[in-house]
C-alpha positions as CSV (number, residue, x, y, z in Angstrom):
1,X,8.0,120.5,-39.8
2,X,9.8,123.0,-42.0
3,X,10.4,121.7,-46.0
4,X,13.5,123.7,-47.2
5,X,14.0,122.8,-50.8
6,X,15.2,123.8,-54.3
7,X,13.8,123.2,-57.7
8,X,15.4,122.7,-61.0
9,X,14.3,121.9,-64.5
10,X,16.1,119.2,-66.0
11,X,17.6,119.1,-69.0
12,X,17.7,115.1,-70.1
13,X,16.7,112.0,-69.6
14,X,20.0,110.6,-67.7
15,X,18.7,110.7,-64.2
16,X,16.6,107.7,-65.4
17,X,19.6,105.4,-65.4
18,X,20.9,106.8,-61.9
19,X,17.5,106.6,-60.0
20,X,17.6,103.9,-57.2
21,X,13.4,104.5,-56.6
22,X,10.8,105.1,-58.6
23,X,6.8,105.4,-57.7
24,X,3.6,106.2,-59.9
25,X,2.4,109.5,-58.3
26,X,-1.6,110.5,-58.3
27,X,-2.5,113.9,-56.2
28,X,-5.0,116.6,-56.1
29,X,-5.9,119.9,-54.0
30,X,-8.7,120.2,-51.2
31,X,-7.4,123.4,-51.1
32,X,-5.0,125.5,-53.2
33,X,-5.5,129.3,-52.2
34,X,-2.0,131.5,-51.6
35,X,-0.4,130.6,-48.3
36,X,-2.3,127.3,-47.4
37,X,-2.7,124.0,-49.6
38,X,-4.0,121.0,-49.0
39,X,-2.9,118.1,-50.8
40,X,-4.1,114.6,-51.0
41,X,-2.0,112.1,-52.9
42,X,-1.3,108.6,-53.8
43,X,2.1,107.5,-53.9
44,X,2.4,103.8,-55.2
45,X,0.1,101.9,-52.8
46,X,0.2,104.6,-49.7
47,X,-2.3,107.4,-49.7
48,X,-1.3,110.7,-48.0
49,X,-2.9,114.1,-46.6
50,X,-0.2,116.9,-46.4
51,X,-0.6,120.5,-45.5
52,X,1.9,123.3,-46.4
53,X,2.0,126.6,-45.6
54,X,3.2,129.7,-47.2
55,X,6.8,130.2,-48.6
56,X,9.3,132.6,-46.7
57,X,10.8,135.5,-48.5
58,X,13.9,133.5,-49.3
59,X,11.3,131.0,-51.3
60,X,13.3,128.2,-49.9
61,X,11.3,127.5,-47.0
62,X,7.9,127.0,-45.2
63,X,6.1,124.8,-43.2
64,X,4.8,121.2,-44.0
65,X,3.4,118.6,-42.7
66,X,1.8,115.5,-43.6
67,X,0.3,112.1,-42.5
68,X,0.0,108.9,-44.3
69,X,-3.4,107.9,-44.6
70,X,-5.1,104.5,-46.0
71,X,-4.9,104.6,-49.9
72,X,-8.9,104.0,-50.1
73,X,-9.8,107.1,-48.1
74,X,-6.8,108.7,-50.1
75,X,-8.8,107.8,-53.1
76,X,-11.9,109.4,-51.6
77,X,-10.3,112.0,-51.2
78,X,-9.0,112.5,-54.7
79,X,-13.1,112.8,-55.9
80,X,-13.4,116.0,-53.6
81,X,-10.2,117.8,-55.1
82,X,-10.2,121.1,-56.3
83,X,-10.0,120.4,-60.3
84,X,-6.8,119.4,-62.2
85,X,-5.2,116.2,-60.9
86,X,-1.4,115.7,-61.1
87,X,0.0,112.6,-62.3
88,X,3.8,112.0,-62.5
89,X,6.2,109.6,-62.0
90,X,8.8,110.5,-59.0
91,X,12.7,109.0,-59.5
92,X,14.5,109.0,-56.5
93,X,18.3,109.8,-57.5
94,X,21.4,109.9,-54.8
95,X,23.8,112.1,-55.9
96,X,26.7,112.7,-53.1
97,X,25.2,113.4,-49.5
98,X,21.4,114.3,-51.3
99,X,18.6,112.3,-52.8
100,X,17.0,114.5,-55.4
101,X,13.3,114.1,-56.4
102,X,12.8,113.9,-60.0
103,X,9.2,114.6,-61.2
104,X,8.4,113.1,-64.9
105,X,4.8,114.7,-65.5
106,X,2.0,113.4,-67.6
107,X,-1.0,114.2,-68.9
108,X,-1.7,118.3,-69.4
109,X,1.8,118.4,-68.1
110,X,3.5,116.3,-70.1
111,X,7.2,117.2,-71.3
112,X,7.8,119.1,-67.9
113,X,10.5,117.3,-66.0
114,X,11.6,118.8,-62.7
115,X,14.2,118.4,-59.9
116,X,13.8,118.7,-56.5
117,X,16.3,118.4,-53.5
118,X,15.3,119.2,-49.9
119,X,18.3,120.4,-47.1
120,X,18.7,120.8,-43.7
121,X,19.8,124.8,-43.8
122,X,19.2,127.3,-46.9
123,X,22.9,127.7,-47.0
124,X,23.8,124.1,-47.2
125,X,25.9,123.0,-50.4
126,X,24.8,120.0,-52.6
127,X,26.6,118.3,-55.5
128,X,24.6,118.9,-58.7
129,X,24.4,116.3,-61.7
130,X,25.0,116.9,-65.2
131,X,21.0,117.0,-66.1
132,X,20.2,119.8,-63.9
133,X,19.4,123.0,-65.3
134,X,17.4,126.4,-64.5
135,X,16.9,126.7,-61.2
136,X,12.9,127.7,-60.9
137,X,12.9,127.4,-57.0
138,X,11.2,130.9,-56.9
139,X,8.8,130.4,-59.8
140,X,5.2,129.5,-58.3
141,X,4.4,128.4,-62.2
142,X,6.1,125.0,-61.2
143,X,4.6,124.3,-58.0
144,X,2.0,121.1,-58.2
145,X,-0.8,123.1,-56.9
146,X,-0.4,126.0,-59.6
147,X,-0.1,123.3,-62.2
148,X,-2.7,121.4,-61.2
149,X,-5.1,124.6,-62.6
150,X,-2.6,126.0,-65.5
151,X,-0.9,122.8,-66.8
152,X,2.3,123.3,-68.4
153,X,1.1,122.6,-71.9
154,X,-1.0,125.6,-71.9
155,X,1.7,128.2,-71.2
């Protein structure tokens, strides 16, 4: 139950040729306060509840764990959210031994693209494509749950 990831912007529009996956992504906050969310989200036709804790000091890690969860009580959900919905579209891209997450946003976040690729240790190496760029792993400004109530086109 422990997420260990990295986040990068990304730079163009090439992943979209590479991705093997791709799913219209809906999801809001029951809860958002530092240390604890509580996310509900659509994902294509499944509905899910997921629950994360805070990050470590490393900002690579923390605990998470979710539940899939029919899309009409998923939807439900979505009307008690915290306000600010996220809505993106997620490209699944492999690259070497990883699959890396690519979030196209819309909406009050639209022009934001970001990268995401989760490991098995902190320390583990991954291969990194072309469209990569910054890496904002540390920045809480592009975590869904801090854009959900200071969207991107407002910075």
């Amino acid at each position: 139950m422990l997420e260990i990831e990295r986040k990068f912007l990304v730079t163009s529009e090439d992943f979209k040729t590479e991705a093997f996956a791709q799913n219209r992504i809906v999801q809001g906050y029951l809860s958002s306060v530092p240390g604890r969310t509580v996310r509900v989200r659509i994902k294509g036709n499944r509905g899910f509840l997921t629950i994360k804790g805070a990050t470590n000091e490393s900002g690579l890690s923390r605990f998470e764990w979710e539940k899939e969860i029919p899309v009409d009580e998923a939807s439900a959900l979505l009307q008690l959210c915290e306000k600010g919905v996220i809505d993106k579209t997620r490209f699944e891209v492999k690259i070497g031994n990883h699959i890396f997450e690519v979030d196209e946003f819309y909406g009050e976040n639209e022009g934001l693209i970001v990268a995401e690729i989760e490991l098995k240790s902190e320390t583990e190496s991954f291969e990194k494509p072309n469209w990569l760029s910054k890496e904002v792993t540390n920045d809480v400004r592009y975590y869904n749950s801090y854009l959900s109530k200071n969207p991107y086109k407002k910075w």
